[in-house]
N, C-alpha and C positions, 0 to 999 in steps of 0.2 A: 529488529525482528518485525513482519509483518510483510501482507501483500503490496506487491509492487505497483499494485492499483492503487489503493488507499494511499493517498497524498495524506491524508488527516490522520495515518495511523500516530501512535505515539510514536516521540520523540523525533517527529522527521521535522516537520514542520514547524513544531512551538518550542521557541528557542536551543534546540540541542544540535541536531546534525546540520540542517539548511543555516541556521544563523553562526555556529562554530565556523563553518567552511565562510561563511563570508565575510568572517571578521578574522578571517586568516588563524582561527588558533586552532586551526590542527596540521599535521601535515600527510597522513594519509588513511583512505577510507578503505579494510576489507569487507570483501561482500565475499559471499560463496557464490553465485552467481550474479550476474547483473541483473535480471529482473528482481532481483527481491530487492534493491535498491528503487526502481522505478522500471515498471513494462516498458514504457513509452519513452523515448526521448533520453535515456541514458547516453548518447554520445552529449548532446545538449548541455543536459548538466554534469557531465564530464567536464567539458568546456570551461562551465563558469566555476565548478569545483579548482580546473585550472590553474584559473585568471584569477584566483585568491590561493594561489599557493599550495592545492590541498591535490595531491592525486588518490586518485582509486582503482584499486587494486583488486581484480577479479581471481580468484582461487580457483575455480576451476570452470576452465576453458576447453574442456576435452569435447565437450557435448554442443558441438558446432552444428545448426541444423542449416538441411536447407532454406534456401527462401520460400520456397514454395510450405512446406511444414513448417512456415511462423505463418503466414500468410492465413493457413486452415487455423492454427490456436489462435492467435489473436482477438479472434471474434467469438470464440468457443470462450476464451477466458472473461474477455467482456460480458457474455452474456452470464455465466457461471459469477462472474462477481455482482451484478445488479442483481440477479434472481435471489443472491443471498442476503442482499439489503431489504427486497424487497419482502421475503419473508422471515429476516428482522423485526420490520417495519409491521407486518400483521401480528407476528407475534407479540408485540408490548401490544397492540388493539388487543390482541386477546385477552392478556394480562389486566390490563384495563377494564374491559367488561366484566370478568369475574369476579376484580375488586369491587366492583361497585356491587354486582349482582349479592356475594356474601353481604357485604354492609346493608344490602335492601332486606336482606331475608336475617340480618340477625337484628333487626329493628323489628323483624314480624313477630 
């Protein structure tokens, strides 16, 4: 589970699905659609899914877009997943400053 953006989401990357598939112990991966495995480069690592024995299996294939309407999302998605990091990223700042702000005022 998780965005197809997020390489570092759980379980993709530290040792569960990328190191399974390349140490051959599994033999196949469902997704419900292919972006929630990875936006980008899904034929890719199809490929080296592969060349270690592991196929992937997309569940539903009905929702075939044009190229042109991946073309328009792709950047739409891009920018919708940085802007959510990025106000992650102020968010713990905020967090941060009101920790400290209490700790200053319950010393007062």
């Amino acid at each position: 589970m998780g965005s197809g953006l997020n390489e570092k989401r759980k379980g993709f990357l530290r040792l569960r699905l990328l190191d399974r598939a390349l140490h051959n112990e599994m033999g196949k991966v469902l997704v419900l659609h292919e972006d929630r495995l990875t936006r980008f480069g899904f034929d890719a690592l199809k490929k080296v899914f592969e060349g270690h024995g592991t196929t992937i299996e997309v569940l539903n294939q009905t929702d075939v877009k044009p190229p042109q309407q991946e073309l328009v999302e792709d950047p739409i998605t891009i920018i919708s997943h940085f802007s959510g990091e990025l106000y992650g990223i102020r968010s713990s700042k905020q967090k941060e400053v009101l920790k400290r702000a209490k700790e200053l005022f319950a010393k007062a």
